[in-house]
C-alpha positions in Angstrom: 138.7 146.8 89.6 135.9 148.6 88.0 132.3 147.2 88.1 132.4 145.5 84.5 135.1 143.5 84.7 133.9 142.6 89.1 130.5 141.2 87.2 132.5 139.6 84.1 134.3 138.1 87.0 131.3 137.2 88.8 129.7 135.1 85.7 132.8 133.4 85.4 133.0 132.3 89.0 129.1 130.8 88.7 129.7 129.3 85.6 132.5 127.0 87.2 130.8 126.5 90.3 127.5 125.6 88.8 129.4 123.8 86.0 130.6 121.5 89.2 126.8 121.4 90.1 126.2 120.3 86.7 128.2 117.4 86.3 127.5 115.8 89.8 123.9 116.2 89.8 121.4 115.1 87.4 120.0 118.6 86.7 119.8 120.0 82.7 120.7 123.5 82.7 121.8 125.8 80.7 125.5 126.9 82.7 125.6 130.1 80.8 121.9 131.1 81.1 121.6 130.6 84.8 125.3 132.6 85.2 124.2 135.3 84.2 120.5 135.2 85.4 121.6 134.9 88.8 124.1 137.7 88.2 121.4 140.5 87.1 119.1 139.4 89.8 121.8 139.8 92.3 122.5 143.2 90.6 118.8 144.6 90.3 117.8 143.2 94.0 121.6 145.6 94.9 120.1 148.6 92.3 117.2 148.4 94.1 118.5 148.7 97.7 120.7 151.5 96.2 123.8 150.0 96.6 124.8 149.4 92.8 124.7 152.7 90.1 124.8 150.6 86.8 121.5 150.0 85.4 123.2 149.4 82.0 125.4 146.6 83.1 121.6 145.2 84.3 120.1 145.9 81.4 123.0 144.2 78.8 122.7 140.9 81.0 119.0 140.7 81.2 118.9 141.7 77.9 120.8 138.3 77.4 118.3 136.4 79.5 115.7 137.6 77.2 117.2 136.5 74.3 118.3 133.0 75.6 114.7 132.7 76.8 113.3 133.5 73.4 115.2 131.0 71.8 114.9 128.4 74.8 110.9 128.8 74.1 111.0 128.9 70.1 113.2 125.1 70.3 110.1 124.0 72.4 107.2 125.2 71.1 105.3 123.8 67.4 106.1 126.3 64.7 102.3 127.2 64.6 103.0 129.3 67.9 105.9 130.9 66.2 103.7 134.3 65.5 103.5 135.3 68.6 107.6 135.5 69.1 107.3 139.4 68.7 104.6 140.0 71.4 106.3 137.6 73.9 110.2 139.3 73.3 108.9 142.8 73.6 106.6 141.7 76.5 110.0 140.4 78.0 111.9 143.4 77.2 108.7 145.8 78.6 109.2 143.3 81.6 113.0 144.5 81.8 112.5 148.0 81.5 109.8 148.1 84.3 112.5 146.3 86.6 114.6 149.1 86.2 112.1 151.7 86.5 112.7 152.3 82.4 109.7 152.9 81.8 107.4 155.7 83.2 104.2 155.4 81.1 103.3 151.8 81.9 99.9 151.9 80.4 100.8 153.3 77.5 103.2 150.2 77.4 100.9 147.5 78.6 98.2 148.7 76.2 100.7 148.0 73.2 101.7 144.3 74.5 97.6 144.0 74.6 97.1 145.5 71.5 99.9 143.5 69.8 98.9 140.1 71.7 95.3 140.5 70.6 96.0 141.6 66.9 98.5 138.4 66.5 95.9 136.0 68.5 93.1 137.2 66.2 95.7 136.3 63.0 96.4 132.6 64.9 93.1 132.3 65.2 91.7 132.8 61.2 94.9 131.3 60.3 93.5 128.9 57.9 91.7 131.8 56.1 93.5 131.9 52.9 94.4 135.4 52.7 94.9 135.7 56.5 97.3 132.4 56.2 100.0 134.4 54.1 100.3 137.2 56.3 100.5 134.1 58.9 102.7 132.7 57.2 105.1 135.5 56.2 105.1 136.5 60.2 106.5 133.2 61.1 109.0 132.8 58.8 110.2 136.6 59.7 113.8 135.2 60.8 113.7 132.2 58.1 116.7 132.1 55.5 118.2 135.7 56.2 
């Protein structure tokens, strides 16, 4: 069996077993989320050790961790906060690609989440300035009606 469809097999065996979990316990979980979270965890800590050769299977299921979390956090947070869902998915994402040693000019990286982070905090900030509350506004409803 080759590796993709061992890890596809994999997910499907957690989601069962913590499906079980789920419905005799009084925990709120996402099934799906923590499947595969657990999976590409497993799979970095083996990457790490050497003893898995498939950063791209990794990267594809964290990849869908980030994206769960995004939206996970945008259900939860006011709609005010909203501007800052670019800075926190490409933080995530630099996150990933550090894990599996993606990225070789960290700085470089990190000074682009600060400089992104500080730009949009200075927009949250004046956001009831009328001519910095439309570019506000147009940043927030970026994924709005499409």
């Amino acid at each position: 069996m080759n590796e993709a469809v061992l890890v596809l097999s994999v997910i499907v065996v957690l989601f069962a077993v913590l499906l079980t979990v789920k419905s005799i316990t009084r925990w709120k979980f996402c099934v799906i989320c923590v499947s595969v979270s657990i999976t590409w965890i497993a799979l970095l800590a083996l990457y790490w050790l050497g003893l898995f050769k498939h950063p791209v299977i990794i990267a594809v299921l964290m990849g869908q961790t980030i994206v769960g979390l995004y939206y996970f956090l945008e259900k939860r947070t006011a709609q005010e906060f909203h501007i800052f869902r670019l800075p926190l998915l490409l933080t995530m994402t630099l996150a990933a690609f550090i894990a599996l040693g993606v990225s070789t000019d960290l700085a470089t990286g990190m000074g682009l989440m600060a400089l992104l982070w500080t730009a949009l905090s200075l927009l949250y900030l004046y956001r009831r300035n009328p001519k910095t509350k439309l570019v506000v506004d147009r940043i927030i409803a970026c994924c709005k009606d499409w």
